[in-house]
C-alpha positions in Angstrom: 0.0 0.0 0.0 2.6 2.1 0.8 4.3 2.0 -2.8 0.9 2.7 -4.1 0.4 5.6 -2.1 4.1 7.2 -2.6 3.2 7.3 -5.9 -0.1 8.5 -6.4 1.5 11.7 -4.0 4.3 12.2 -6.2 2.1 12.2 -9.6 -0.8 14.0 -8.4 1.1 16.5 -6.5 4.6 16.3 -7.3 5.6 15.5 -3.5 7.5 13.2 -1.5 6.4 11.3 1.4 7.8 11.7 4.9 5.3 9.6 6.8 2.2 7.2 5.6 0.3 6.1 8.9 -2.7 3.8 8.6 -5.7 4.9 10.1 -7.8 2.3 11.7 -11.4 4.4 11.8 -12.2 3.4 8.5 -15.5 1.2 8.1 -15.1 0.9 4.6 -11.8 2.0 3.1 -8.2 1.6 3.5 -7.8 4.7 4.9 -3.9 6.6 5.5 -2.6 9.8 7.3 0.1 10.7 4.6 2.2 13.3 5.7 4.2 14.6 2.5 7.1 17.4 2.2 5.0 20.1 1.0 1.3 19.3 2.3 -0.7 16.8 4.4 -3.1 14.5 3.2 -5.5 12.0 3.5 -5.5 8.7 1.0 -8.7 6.3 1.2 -8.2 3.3 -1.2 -10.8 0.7 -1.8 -10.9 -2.3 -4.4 -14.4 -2.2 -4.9 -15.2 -0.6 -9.2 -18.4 1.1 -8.4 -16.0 2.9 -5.6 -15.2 5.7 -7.7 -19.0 6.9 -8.0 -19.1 7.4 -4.3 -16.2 9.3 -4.2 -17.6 11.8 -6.8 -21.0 12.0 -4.4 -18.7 13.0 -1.4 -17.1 14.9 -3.1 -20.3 17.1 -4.4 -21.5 16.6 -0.9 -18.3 18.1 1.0 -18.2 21.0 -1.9 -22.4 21.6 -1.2 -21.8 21.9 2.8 -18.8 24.1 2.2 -21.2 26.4 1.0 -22.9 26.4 4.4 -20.1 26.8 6.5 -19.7 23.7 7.3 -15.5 22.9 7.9 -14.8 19.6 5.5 -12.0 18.4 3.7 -11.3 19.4 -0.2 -11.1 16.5 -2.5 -8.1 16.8 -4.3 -7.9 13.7 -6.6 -10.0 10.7 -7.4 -8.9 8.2 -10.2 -8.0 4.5 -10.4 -4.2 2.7 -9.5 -4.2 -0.8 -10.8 -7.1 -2.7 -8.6 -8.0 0.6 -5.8 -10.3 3.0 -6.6 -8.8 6.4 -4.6 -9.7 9.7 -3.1 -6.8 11.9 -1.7 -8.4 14.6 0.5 -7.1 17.4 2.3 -6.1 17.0 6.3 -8.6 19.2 8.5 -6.2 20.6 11.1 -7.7 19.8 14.4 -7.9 17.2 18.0 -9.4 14.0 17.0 -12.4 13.8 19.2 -12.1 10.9 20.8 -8.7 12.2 22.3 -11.1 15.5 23.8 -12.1 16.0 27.1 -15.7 15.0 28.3 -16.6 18.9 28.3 -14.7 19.4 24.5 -16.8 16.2 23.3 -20.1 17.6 24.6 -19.0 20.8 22.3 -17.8 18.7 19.5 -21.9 17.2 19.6 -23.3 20.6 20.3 -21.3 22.3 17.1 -22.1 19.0 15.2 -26.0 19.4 15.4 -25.4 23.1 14.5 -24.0 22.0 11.2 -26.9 19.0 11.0 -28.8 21.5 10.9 -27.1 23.4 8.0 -27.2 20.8 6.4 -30.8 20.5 6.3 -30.8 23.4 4.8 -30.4 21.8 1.5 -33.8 21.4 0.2 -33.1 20.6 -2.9 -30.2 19.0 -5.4 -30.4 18.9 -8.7 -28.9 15.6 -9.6 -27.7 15.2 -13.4 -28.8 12.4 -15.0 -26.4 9.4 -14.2 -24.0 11.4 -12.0 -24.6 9.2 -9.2 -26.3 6.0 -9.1 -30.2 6.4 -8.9 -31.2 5.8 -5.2 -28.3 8.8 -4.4 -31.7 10.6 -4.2 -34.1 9.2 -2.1 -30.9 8.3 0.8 -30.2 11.9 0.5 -34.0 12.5 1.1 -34.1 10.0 3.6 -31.8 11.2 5.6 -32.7 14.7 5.8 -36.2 13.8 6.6 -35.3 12.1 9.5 -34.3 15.6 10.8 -36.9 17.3 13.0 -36.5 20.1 15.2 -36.8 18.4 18.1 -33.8 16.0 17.2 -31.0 17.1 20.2 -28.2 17.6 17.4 -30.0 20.2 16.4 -30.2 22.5 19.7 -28.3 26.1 18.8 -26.0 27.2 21.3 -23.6 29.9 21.0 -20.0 29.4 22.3 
């Protein structure tokens, strides 16, 4: 993995690597900390071919709640090396919440219902045809509907 990784870094961004550390949070993906000589980054591999689809929905999902404010990583290449499907994202400066305090975590939650409720902001999003695969749509829809005002995540509080 790590040969793969070195050299997806150096083609899409002409750097080198100083560190590649696996990260073990991820549910689905092969998913690295990549620390490279001129930027930081994050590298999710998976072997699966319809992979590459859901990276282009994250990635028009992190670009839509960018518009809201929301903090999220930029997607700076998706493509195919040999058998993995990739995304190479940004790193989001910041404390890993689970390393937080108990009062820092109840913030973390607090701030993460205030962007929930960005989010469900978004009535509407106009799907091209075949962008995404069809039920993109009614998850989306889904999901926001299960949003209600009083769901806890969504409480506002000013810090």
């Amino acid at each position: 993995m790590k040969e793969i990784i070195s050299k997806l870094i150096k083609r899409e961004f002409d750097d080198a690597i100083n560190s590649i550390k696996e990260i073990h949070h991820g549910s689905v993906n092969k998913v690295f900390d990549v620390t490279g000589k001129k930027e930081n980054y994050i590298v999710r591999l998976n072997d699966e071919k319809e992979k590459k689809v859901e990276f282009k929905k994250e990635e028009f999902c992190l670009a839509k709640v960018r518009e809201l404010g929301v903090p999220s990583p930029k997607v700076l290449a998706i493509g195919t090396e040999g058998k993995y499907e990739y995304l190479i994202q940004n790193k989001v400066k910041g404390i890993n919440g689970s390393l937080s305090s108990k009062e820092d975590k109840l913030r973390i939650w607090q701030r993460l219902g205030q962007y929930a409720s960005k989010y469900n902001q978004i009535t509407q999003i106009l799907v091209e045809q075949n962008n995404f695969h069809n039920s993109w749509a009614s998850k989306l829809s889904y999901n926001i509907d299960q949003l209600s005002s009083a769901d806890a995540l969504l409480v506002k509080e000013i810090f």
